[in-house]
C-alpha positions in Angstrom: 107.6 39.8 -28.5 111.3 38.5 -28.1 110.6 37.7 -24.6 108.9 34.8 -25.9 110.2 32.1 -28.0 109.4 30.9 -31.4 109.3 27.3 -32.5 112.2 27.3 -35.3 109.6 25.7 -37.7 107.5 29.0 -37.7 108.5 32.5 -39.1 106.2 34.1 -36.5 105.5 36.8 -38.6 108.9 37.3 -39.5 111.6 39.0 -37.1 114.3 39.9 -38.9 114.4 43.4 -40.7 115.7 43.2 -44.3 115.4 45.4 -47.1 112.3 45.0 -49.5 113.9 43.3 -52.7 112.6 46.2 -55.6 111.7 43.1 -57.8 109.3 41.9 -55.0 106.5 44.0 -55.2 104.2 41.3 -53.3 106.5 43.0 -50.2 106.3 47.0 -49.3 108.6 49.0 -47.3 106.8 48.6 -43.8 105.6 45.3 -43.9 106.9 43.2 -40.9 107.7 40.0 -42.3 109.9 40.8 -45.6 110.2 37.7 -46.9 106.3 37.4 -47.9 104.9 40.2 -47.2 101.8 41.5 -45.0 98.2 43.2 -45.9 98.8 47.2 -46.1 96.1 47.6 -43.8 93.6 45.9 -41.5 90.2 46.4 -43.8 92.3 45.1 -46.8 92.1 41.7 -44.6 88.9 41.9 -43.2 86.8 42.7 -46.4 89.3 39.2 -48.0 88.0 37.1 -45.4 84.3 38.5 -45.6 84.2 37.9 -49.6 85.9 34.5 -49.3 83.2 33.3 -46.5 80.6 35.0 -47.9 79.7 33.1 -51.5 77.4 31.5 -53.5 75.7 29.7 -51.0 75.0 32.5 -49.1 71.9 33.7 -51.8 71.4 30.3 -53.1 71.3 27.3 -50.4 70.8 29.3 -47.2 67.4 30.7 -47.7 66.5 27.3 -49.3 67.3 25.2 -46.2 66.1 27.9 -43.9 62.5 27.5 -45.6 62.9 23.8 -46.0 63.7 23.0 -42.3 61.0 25.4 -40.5 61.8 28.5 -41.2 62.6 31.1 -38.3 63.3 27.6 -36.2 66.1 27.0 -38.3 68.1 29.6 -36.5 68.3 28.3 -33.7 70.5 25.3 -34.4 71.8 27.4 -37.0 73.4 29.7 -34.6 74.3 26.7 -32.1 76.2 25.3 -34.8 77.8 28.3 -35.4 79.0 28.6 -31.9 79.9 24.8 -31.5 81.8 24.1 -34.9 82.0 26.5 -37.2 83.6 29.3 -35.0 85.7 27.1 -33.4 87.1 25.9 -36.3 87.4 29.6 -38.0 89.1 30.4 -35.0 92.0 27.7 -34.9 92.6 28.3 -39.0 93.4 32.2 -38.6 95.2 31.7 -35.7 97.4 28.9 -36.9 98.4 30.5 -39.9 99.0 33.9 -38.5 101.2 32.4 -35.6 103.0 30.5 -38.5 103.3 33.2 -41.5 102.8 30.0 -43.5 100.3 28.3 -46.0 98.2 25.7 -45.7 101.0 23.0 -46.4 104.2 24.5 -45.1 102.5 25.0 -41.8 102.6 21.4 -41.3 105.8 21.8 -40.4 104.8 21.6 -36.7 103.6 17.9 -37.1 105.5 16.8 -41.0 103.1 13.7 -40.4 100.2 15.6 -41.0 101.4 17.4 -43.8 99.1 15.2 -47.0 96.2 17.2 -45.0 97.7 20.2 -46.0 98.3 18.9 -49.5 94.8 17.9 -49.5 93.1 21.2 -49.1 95.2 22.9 -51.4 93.8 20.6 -53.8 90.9 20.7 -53.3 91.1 24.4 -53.9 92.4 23.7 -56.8 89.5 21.5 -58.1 86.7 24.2 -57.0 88.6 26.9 -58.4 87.6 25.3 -61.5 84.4 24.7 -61.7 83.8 28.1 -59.3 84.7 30.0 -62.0 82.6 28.2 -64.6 79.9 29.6 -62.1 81.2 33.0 -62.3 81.1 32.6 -66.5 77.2 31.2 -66.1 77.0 34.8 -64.5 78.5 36.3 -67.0 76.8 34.8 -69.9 73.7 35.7 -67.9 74.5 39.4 -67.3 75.2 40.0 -71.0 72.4 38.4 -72.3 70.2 41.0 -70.1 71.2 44.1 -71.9 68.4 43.9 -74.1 64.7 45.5 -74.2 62.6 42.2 -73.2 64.7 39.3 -71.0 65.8 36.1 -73.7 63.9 34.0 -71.3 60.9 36.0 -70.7 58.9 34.1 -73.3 59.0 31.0 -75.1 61.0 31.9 -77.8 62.7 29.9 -81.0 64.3 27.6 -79.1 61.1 26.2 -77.0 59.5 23.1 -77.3 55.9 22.3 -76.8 56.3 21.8 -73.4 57.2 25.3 -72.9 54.5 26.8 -70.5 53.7 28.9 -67.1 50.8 27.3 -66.5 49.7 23.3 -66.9 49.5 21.9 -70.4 45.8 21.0 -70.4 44.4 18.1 -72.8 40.5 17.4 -72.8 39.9 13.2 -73.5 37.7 13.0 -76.0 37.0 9.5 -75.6 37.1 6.9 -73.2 39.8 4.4 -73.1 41.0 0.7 -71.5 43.7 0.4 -69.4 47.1 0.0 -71.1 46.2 1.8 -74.0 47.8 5.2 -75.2 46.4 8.4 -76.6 48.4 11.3 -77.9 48.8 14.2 -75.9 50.4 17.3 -77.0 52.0 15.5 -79.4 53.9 12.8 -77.0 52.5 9.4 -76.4 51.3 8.3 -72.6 50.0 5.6 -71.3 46.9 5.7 -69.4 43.8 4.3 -67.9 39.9 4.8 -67.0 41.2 5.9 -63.6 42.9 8.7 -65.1 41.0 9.6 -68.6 37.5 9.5 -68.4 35.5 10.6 -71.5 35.3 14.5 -71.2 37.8 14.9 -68.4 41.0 17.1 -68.3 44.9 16.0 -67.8 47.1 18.6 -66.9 50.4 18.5 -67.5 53.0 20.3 -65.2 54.9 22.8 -68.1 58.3 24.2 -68.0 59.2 27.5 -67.8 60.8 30.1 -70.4 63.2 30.6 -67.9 64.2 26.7 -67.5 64.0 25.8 -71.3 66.4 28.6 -71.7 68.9 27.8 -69.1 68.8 23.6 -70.6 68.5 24.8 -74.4 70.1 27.8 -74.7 72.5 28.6 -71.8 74.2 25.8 -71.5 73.3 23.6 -74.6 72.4 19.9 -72.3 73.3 16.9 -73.4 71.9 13.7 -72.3 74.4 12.8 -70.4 77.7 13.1 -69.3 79.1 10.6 -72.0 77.7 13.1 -74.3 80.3 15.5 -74.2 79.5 17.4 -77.5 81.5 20.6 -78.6 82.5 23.3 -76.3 80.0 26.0 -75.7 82.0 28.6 -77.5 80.3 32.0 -75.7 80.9 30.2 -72.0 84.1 29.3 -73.1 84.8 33.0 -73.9 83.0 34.1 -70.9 85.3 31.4 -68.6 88.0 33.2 -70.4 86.9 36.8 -69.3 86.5 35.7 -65.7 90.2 34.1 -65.6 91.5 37.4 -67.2 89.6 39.1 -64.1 90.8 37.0 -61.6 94.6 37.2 -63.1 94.4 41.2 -63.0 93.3 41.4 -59.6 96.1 38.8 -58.1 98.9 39.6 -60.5 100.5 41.8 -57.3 99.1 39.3 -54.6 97.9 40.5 -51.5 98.7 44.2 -52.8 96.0 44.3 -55.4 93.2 42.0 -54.4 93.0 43.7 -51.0 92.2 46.8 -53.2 89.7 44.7 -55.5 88.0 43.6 -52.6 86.7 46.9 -51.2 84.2 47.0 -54.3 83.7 42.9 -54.7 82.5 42.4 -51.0 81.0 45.8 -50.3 78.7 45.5 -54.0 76.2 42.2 -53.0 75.3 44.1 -49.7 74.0 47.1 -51.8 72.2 45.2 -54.5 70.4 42.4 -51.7 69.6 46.2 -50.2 68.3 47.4 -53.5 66.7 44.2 -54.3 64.6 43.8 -50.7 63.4 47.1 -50.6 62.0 46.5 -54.4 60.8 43.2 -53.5 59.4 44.9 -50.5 56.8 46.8 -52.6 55.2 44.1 -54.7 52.3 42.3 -54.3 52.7 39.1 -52.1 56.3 39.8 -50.9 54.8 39.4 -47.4 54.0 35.8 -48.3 57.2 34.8 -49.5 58.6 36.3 -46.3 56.3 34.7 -44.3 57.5 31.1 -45.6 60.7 32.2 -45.0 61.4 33.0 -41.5 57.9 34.2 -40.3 54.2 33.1 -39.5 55.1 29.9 -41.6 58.1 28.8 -38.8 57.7 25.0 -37.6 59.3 24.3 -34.1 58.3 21.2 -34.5 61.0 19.9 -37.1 63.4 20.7 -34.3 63.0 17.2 -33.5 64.5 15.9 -36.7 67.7 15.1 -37.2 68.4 16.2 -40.4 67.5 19.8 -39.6 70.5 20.0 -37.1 72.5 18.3 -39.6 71.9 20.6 -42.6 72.4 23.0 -40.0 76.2 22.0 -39.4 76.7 21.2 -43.0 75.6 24.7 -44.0 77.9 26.6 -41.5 80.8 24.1 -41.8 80.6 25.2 -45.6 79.5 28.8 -45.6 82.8 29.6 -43.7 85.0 28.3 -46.3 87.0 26.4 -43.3 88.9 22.8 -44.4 89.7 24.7 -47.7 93.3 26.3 -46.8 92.3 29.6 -47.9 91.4 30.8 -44.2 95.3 30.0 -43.3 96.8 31.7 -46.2 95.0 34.8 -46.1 95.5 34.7 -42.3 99.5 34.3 -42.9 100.0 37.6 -44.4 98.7 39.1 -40.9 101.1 40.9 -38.5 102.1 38.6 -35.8 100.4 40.5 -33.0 96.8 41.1 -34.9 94.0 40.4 -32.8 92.7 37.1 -34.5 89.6 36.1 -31.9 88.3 39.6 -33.0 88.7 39.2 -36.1 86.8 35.6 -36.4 84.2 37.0 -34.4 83.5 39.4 -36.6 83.8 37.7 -39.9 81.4 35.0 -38.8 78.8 37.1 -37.4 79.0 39.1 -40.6 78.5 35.6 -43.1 75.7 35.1 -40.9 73.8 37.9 -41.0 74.6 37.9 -45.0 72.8 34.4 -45.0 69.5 36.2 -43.4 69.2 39.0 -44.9 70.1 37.5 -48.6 67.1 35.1 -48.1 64.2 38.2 -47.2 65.6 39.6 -50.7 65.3 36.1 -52.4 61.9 35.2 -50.7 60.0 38.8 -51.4 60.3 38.5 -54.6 59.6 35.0 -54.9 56.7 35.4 -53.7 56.0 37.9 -55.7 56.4 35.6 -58.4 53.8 33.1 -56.9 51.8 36.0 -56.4 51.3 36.5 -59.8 51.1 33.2 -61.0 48.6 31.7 -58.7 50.7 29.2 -56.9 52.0 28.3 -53.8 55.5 29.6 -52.3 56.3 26.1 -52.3 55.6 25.5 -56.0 58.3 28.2 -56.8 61.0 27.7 -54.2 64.2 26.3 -55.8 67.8 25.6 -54.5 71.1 26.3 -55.9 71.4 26.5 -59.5 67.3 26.1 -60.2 67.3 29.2 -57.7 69.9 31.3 -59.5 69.3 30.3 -63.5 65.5 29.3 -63.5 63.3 30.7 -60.3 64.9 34.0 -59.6 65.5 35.1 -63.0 61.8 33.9 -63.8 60.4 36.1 -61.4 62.7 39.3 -62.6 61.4 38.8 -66.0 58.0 39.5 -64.4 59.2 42.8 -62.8 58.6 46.3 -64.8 62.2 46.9 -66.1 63.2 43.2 -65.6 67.2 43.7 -67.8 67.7 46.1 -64.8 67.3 43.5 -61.9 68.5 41.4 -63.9 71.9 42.8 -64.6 72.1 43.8 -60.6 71.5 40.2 -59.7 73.9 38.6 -61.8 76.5 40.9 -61.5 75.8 40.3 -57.6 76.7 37.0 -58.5 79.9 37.5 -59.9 81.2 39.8 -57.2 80.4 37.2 -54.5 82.3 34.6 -57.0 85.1 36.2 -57.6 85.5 37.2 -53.8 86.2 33.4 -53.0 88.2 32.6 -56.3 90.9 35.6 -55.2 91.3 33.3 -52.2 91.4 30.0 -53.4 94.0 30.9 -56.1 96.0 32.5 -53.4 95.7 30.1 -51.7 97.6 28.2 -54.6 99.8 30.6 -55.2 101.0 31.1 -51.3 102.0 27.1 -51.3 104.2 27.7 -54.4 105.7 30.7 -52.5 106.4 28.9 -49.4 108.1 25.8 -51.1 109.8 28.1 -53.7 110.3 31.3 -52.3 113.2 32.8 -54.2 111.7 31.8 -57.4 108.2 33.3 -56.4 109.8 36.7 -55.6 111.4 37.4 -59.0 108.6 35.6 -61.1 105.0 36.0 -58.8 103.5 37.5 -62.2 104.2 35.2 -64.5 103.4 32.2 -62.0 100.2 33.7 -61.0 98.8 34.2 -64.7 100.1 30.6 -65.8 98.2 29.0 -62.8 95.6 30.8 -64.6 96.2 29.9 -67.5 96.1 26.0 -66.6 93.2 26.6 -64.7 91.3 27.7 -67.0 92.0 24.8 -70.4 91.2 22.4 -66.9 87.8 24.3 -67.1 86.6 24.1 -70.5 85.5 20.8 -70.1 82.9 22.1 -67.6 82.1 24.3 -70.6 80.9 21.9 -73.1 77.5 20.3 -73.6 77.9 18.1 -70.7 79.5 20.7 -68.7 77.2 20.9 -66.2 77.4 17.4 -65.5 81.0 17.7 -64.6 80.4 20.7 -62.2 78.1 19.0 -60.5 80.2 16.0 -60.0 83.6 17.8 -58.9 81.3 20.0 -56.5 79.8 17.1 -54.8 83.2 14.7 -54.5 84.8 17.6 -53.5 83.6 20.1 -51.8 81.8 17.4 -49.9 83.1 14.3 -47.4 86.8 15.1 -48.9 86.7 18.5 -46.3 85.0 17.4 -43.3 87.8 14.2 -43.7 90.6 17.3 -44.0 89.0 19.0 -41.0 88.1 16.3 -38.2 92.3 15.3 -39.2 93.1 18.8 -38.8 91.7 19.0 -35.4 93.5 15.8 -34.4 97.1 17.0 -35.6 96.6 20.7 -33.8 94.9 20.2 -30.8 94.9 16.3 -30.1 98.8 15.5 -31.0 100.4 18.9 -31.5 98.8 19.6 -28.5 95.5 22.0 -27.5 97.4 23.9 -24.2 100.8 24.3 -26.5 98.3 25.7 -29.4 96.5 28.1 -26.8 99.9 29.3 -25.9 100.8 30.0 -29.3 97.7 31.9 -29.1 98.9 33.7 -26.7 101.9 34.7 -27.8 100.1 36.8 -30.3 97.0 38.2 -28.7 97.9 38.7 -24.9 97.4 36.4 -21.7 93.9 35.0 -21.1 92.0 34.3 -17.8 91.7 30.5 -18.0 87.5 30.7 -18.0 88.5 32.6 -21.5 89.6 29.1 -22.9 87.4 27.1 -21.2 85.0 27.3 -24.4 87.5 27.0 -26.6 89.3 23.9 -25.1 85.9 22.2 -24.8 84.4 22.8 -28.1 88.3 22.1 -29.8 89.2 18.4 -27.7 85.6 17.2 -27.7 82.3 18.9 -29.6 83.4 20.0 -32.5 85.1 16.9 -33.9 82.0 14.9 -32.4 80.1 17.1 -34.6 82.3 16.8 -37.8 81.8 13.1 -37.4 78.2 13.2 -37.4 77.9 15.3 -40.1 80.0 13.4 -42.1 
């Protein structure tokens, strides 16, 4: 390696060989950059990267947009996208930060102009790290409240109203009335007409689930509205609490003891989606719910929309966690000489097949669910938080020993949430060690727990009575345009004004001489398609 040189802005994996400082334990013995440390082994990485690409949306949006836009024809500019943007992207972010041995800001040292983009992702780490963890308590909350006999939400309970109900609320008119007028109906007042009420007819009335009323009444105690705040929700504010304790014990050494927490936090979901298909396998109408899936149900002809290819790039742009910072920091604890493309290849392949194989797991039992309840798949299918709080554990409740899927599911959950949070908040923590090194070394534990700490009074807002309201908001401002913005200027520095052929050289330096047809993908997809692509999705 020293027959190349090193921009003096970079540490390029750090050449000098010092002494491990005893009060740095973030550094060990045989690490080759001694001023920050490197992963003790290759898997320790790998399995990081995995479980911070592979999240929440994985189980929860992914199957949702697969059945939404066609099913099984959704792949296919699903895994265009994935070779024209996403991987491209993936690609550049490992590679700069391993060339660099910097975090997301500090590495903007190779174009200082650039550096608020930096800045920007970082912060916007710091903003999803917040409500992300209010997630991981929802889990929590959740997983507790299924170690009991019979599921909370299994049956309208105490805390139902009258609207409460699996089935439509049915009301016989008893008499006849004139438009304008208003009858009482289970015990609310609507308006209607002799087009809708006719002596001896039936109105049905769409109820809500157990499973919904619980989540609304119970769960997470709604309010109207956001200017509603209420009091905080004092179990979600002790499970937020229990999920900042885990996240502080399994970063308190760094790299050193999350790479060990990881072998269990992004090896678990794979065994309990394998558990949970092969049970969902077995019921009645799990071939249905598979078949509107990815199967029999698949429409080539919404190909010709727009919006599929769009929530196609949207999808992989945020499934692989890229724009966020994380991918550089985790990457800038690599050895310089660490075969990056490999290692993006891998990682995104991985996240994808994750994203398939979640949804045949989501969609057998869903429609086992419909199955049983005489609907359509379609009248069952949910996205996001519906999916995770109200349809899925709806249709466990229905299962023979429903607290044991249950508990697996949510606890699923929080392994593939605490997976990304390790990396955002190193993510945090790697900035403060770049720009205060010295003081990081001798004081890594205290600064990691107080980010905590802060993190998690920021949070109990999203744990009151309008809680929910303010997750929702930070997740849409940003984790929305705010990182295709930080991406599409990200390409521009690197490749555009730092400069693509100087990048691929860097490159390079650190994975071996490529035949030029090697980067003729790469050069094309980084100068042209995949910021035309950011643009458009945007």
């Amino acid at each position: 390696m020293d027959k190349f040189k090193c921009p003096s802005f970079f540490k390029c994996g750090g050449k000098e060989k010092v002494t491990a400082s005893s009060e740095n334990f973030h550094v060990g013995e045989t690490d080759e950059n001694q001023d920050r440390g490197n992963w003790s082994k290759k898997s320790d990485y790998l399995l990081s990267m995995v479980g911070y690409a592979v999240g929440l949306g994985n189980v929860w949006r992914f199957p949702y947009l697969t059945y939404n836009n066609g099913g099984g024809a959704f792949l296919i500019p699903y895994a265009i996208m994935l070779a024209l943007a996403g991987l491209p992207l993936f690609f550049l972010e490992c590679s700069l930060g391993q060339f660099a041995s910097l975090g997301p800001v500090s590495v903007w040292r190779l174009l200082p102009l650039f550096q608020g983009v930096g800045i920007t992702m970082v912060l916007i780490s710091i903003f999803v790290t917040i409500y992300y963890n209010v997630i991981i308590a929802y889990s929590l909350y959740y997983m507790f409240a299924s170690f009991q006999s019979e599921l909370p939400w299994k049956n309208c309970s105490y805390w139902a109203d009258e609207n409460c109900s699996r089935s439509p609320i049915v009301t016989h008119c008893n008499i006849s009335t004139l438009s304008g007028e208003s009858i009482r109906v289970n015990k609310s007042l609507v308006d209607i007409n002799p087009l809708n009420c006719i002596n001896g007819s039936e109105i049905y009335q769409p109820g809500q689930l157990p499973s919904e009323q619980y989540w609304n009444k119970v769960a997470l105690q709604r309010s109207s509205g956001m200017d509603e705040t209420g009091v905080i929700v004092w179990y979600l504010a002790l499970c937020l609490l229990l999920a900042w304790l885990i996240v502080g014990a399994a970063l308190f050494k760094g790299i050193k003891s999350s790479g060990k927490v990881v072998y269990f936090t992004a090896l678990f979901p794979y065994a309990v989606l394998l558990i949970l298909l092969v049970r969902g396998a077995t019921l009645e109408g799990a071939l249905k719910g598979i078949s509107y899936y990815i199967g029999a149900q698949s429409n080539f002809t919404k190909l010709k929309e727009a919006e599929v290819w769009k929530d196609a790039a949207t999808q992989i742009f945020y499934s692989l966690s890229v724009a966020w910072g994380g991918l550089v920091a985790l990457s800038s604890y690599n050895k310089f000489n660490n075969n990056c493309f490999l290692d993006a290849i891998l990682v995104c392949l991985i996240n994808c097949f994750t994203s398939v194989f979640a949804g045949f797991a989501i969609f057998s039992i869903l429609g086992h669910m419909a199955h049983i309840s005489g609907k359509e798949v379609a009248q069952v299918v949910k996205s996001g938080f519906d999916l995770a709080f109200i349809a899925y554990p709806e249709a466990l409740a229905q299962l023979p020993g429903g607290p044991f899927w249950s508990i697996l599911f949510f606890f699923m959950l929080l392994t593939l949430g605490l997976d990304s949070q390790f990396a955002s908040i190193e993510t945090i923590t790697t900035t403060i060690q770049d720009l205060f090194p010295k003081v990081m070394k001798k004081m890594r534990v205290p600064i990691t727990l107080g980010c905590c700490l802060v993190l998690f009074l920021l949070g109990l807002v999203c744990v009151t009575q309008a809680g929910i309201y303010w997750v929702h908001l930070i997740d849409h401002f940003c984790a929305g345009w705010g990182i295709l913005i930080a991406a599409i200027l990200e390409i521009i520095g690197i490749i555009w004004i730092y400069g693509g052929n100087r990048f691929i050289e860097d490159i390079e330096m650190m994975i071996g001489a490529k035949r030029w047809i090697f980067w003729l993908w790469w050069r094309a997809c980084w100068f042209v398609i995949t910021p035309l692509l950011l643009i458009v999705s945007n």
